[in-house]
FISEDO-949373 format. One record per residue (C-alpha): residue number from 0; x, y, z. Coordinates in Angstrom, 2 decimals, padded with zeros to 5 digits, always signed. Example, Ala and Ser with C-alpha at 12.3 -4.5 7.8 and 13.67 -1.06 7.14 Angstrom:
<pts>
+------+---------+---------+---------+
! resi !      c1 !      c2 !      c3 !
+------+---------+---------+---------+
!    0 ! +012.30 ! -004.50 ! +007.80 !
!    1 ! +013.67 ! -001.06 ! +007.14 !
+------+---------+---------+---------+
</pts>
This chain:
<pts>
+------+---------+---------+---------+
! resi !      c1 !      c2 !      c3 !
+------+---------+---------+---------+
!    0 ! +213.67 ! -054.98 ! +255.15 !
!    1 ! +214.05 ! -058.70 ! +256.33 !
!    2 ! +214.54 ! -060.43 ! +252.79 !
!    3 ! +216.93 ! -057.90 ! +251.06 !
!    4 ! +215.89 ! -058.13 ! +247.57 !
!    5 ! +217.56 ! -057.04 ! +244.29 !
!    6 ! +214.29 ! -056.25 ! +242.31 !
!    7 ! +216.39 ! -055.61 ! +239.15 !
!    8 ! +215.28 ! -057.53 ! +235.72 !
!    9 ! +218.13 ! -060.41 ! +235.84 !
!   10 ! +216.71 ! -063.70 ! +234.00 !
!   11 ! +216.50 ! -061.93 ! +230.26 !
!   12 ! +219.04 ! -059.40 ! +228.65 !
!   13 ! +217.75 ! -055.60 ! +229.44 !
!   14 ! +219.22 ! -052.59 ! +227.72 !
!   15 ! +217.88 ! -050.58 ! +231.02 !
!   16 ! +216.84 ! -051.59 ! +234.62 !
!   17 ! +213.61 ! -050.10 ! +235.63 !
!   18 ! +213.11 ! -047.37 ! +238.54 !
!   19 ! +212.87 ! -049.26 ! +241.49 !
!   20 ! +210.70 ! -047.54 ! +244.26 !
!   21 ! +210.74 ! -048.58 ! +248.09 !
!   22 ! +207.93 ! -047.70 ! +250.18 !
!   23 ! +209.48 ! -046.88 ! +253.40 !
!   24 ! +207.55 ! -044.58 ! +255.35 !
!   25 ! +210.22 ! -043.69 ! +258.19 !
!   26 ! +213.36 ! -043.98 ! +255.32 !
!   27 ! +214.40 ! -047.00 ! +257.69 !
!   28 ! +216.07 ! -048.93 ! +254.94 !
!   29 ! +219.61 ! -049.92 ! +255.22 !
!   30 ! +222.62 ! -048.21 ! +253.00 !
!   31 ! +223.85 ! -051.51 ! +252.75 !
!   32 ! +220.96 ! -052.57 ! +250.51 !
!   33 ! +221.25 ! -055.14 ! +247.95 !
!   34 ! +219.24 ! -052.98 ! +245.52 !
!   35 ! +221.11 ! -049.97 ! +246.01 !
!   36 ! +224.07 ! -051.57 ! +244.49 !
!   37 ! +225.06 ! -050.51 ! +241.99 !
!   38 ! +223.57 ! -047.42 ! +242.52 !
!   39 ! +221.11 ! -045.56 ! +240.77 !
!   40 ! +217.66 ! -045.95 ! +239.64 !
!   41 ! +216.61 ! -046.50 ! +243.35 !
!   42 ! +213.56 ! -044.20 ! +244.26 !
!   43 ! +212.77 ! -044.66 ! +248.46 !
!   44 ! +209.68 ! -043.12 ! +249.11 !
!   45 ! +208.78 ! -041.75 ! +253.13 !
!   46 ! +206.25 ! -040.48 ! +254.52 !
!   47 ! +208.20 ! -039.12 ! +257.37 !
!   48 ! +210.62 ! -036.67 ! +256.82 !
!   49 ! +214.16 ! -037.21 ! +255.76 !
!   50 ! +216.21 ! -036.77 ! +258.48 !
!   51 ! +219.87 ! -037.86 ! +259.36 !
!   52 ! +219.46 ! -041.70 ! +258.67 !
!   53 ! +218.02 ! -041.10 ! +254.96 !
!   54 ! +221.45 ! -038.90 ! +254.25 !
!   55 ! +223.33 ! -042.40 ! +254.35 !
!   56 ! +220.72 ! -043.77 ! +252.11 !
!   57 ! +221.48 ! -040.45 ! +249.38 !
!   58 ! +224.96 ! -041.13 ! +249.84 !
!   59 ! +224.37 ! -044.40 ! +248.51 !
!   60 ! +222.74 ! -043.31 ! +245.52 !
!   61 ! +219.07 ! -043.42 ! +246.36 !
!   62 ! +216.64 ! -040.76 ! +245.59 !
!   63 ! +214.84 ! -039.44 ! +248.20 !
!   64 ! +211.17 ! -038.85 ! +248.10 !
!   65 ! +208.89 ! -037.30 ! +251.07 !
!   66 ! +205.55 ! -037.37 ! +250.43 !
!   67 ! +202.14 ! -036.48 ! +252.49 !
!   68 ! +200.79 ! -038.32 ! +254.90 !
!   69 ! +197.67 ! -040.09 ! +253.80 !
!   70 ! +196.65 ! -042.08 ! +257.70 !
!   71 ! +199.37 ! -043.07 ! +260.23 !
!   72 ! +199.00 ! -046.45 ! +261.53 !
!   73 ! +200.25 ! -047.79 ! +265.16 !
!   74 ! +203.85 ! -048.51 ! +263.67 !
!   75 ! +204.08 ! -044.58 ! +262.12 !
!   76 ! +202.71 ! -042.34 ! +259.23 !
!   77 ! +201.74 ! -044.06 ! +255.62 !
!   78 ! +202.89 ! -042.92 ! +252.46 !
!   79 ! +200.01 ! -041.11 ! +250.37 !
!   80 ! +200.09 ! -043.98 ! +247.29 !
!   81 ! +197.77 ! -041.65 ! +245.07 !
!   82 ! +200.39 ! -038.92 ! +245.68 !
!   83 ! +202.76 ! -041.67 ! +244.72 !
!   84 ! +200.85 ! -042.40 ! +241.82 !
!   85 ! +200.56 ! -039.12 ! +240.67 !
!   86 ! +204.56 ! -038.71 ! +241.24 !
!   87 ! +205.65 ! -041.43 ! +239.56 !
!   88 ! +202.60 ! -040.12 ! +236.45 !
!   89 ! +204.41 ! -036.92 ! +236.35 !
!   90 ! +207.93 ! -038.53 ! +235.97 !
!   91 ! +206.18 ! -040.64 ! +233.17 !
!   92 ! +206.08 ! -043.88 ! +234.51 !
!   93 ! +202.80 ! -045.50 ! +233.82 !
!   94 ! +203.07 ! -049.02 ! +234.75 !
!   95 ! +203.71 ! -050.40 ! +238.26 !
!   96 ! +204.73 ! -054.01 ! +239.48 !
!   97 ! +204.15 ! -053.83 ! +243.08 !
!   98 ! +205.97 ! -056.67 ! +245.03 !
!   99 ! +205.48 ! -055.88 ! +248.45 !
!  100 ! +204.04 ! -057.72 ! +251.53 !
!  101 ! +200.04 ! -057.86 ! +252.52 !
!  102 ! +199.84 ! -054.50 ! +254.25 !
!  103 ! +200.96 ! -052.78 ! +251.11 !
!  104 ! +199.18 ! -055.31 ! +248.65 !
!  105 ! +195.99 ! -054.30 ! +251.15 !
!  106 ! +196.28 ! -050.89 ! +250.98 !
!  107 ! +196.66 ! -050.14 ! +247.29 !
!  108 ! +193.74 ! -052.95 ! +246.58 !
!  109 ! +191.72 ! -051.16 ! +249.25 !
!  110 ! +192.49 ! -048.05 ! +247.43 !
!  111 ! +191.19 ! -049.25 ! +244.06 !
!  112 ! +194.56 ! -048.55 ! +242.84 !
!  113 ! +195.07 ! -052.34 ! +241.36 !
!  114 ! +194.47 ! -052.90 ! +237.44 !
!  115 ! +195.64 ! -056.56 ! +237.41 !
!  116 ! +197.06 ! -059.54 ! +239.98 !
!  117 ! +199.45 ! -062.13 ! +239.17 !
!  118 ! +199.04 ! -065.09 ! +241.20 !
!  119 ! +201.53 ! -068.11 ! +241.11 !
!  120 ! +200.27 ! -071.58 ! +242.75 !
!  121 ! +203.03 ! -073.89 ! +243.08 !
!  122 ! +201.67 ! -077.68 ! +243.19 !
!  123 ! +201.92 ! -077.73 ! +247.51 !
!  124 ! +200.17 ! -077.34 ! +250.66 !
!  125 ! +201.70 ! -075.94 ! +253.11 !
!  126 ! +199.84 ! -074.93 ! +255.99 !
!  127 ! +198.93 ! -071.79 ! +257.82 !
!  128 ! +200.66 ! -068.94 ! +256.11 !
!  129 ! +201.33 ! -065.61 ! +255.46 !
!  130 ! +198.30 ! -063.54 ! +254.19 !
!  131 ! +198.84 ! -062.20 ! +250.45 !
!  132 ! +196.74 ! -059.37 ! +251.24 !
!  133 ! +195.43 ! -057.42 ! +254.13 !
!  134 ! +192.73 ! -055.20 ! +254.51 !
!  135 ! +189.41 ! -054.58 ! +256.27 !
!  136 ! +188.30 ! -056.09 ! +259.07 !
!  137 ! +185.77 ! -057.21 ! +256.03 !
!  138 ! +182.31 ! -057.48 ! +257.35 !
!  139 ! +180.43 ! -058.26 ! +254.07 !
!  140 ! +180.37 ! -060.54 ! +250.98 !
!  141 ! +179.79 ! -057.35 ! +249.07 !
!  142 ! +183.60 ! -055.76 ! +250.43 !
!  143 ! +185.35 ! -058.27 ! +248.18 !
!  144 ! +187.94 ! -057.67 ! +245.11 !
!  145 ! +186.52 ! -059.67 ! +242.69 !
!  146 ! +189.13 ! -060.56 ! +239.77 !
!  147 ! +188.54 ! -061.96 ! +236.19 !
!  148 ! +190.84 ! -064.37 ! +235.40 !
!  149 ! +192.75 ! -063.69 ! +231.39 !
!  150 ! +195.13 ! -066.31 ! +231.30 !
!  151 ! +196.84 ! -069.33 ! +233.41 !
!  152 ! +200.13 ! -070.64 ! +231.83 !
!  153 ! +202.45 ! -073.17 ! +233.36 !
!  154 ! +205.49 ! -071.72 ! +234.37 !
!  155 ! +207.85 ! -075.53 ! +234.99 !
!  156 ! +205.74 ! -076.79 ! +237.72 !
!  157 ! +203.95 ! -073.94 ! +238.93 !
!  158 ! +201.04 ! -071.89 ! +237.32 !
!  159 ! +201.13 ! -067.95 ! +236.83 !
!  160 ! +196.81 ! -066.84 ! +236.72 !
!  161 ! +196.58 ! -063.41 ! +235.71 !
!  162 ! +193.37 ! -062.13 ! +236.34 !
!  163 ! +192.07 ! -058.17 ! +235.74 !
!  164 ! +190.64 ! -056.51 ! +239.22 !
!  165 ! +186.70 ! -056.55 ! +238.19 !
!  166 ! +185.37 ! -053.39 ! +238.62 !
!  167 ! +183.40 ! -052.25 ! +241.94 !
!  168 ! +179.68 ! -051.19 ! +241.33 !
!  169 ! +179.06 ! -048.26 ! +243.16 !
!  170 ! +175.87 ! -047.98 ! +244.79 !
!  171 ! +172.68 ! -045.87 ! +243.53 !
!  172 ! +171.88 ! -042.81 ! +245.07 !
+------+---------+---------+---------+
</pts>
């Protein structure tokens, strides 16, 4: 909600835009969006239902999506992200570029819901930060998400790793 992003595909010439989907559990994002305009293509997804604040958001020409409550967390209900999944499946959508902040990068890791991570280190240090993923409170080695790095290319001065999420052994019975 703070940074206002476009999330369309500007930087290389696109006969479509993709689906864009906001995860917005309470349908709290503004009409005034940057991505909603032009509109269309704009899929906000609550977990909360729609009530008189999400009607401004249809009348700027998102689609509205209320889904099931997976957990609620202090700040309100969560959106069920294999109902998502299984949503966005049935619309025929099988690939997913999630940029979102570390709750949401947490929770779909946490979920086993991540295939592969792109990482970009830029060549600087800057100090105490914000987290690129939350989850946990982790209590042992064994809790990690282990990735397997495929490629690092230079992108100008910074370098894009893409690595695979490794797959979690699941204990014997």
């Amino acid at each position: 909600l703070a940074d206002d992003p476009r999330l369309d595909v500007r930087l290389v010439d696109t006969p479509r835009q993709p689906l864009r989907v906001v995860l917005d559990s309470q349908f709290r994002l503004p009409p005034t969006a940057r991505l909603l305009a032009p509109p269309g293509q704009v899929l906000v997804v609550g977990a909360a239902p729609a009530g008189p604040a999400s009607q401004a958001l249809a009348d700027a020409g998102a689609e509205l999506l209320h889904l099931p409550t997976a957990q609620s967390r202090a700040d309100g209900p969560q959106v069920d992200l294999h109902a998502l999944l299984r949503h966005l499946a049935d619309r025929a959508i099988n690939e997913l570029h999630l940029e979102a902040g570390a709750q949401l990068n947490g929770a779909f890791l946490a979920a086993g819901l991540v295939d592969e991570v792109l990482l970009y280190l830029a060549p600087m240090l800057l100090g105490p930060g914000q987290p690129m993923a939350l989850w946990g409170p982790l209590q042992a080695l064994s809790e990690q998400v282990a990735l397997d790095i495929i490629d690092c290319v230079p992108m100008g001065p910074d370098l894009r790793i893409r690595a695979r999420v490794r797959a979690r052994a699941t204990p014997a019975a």
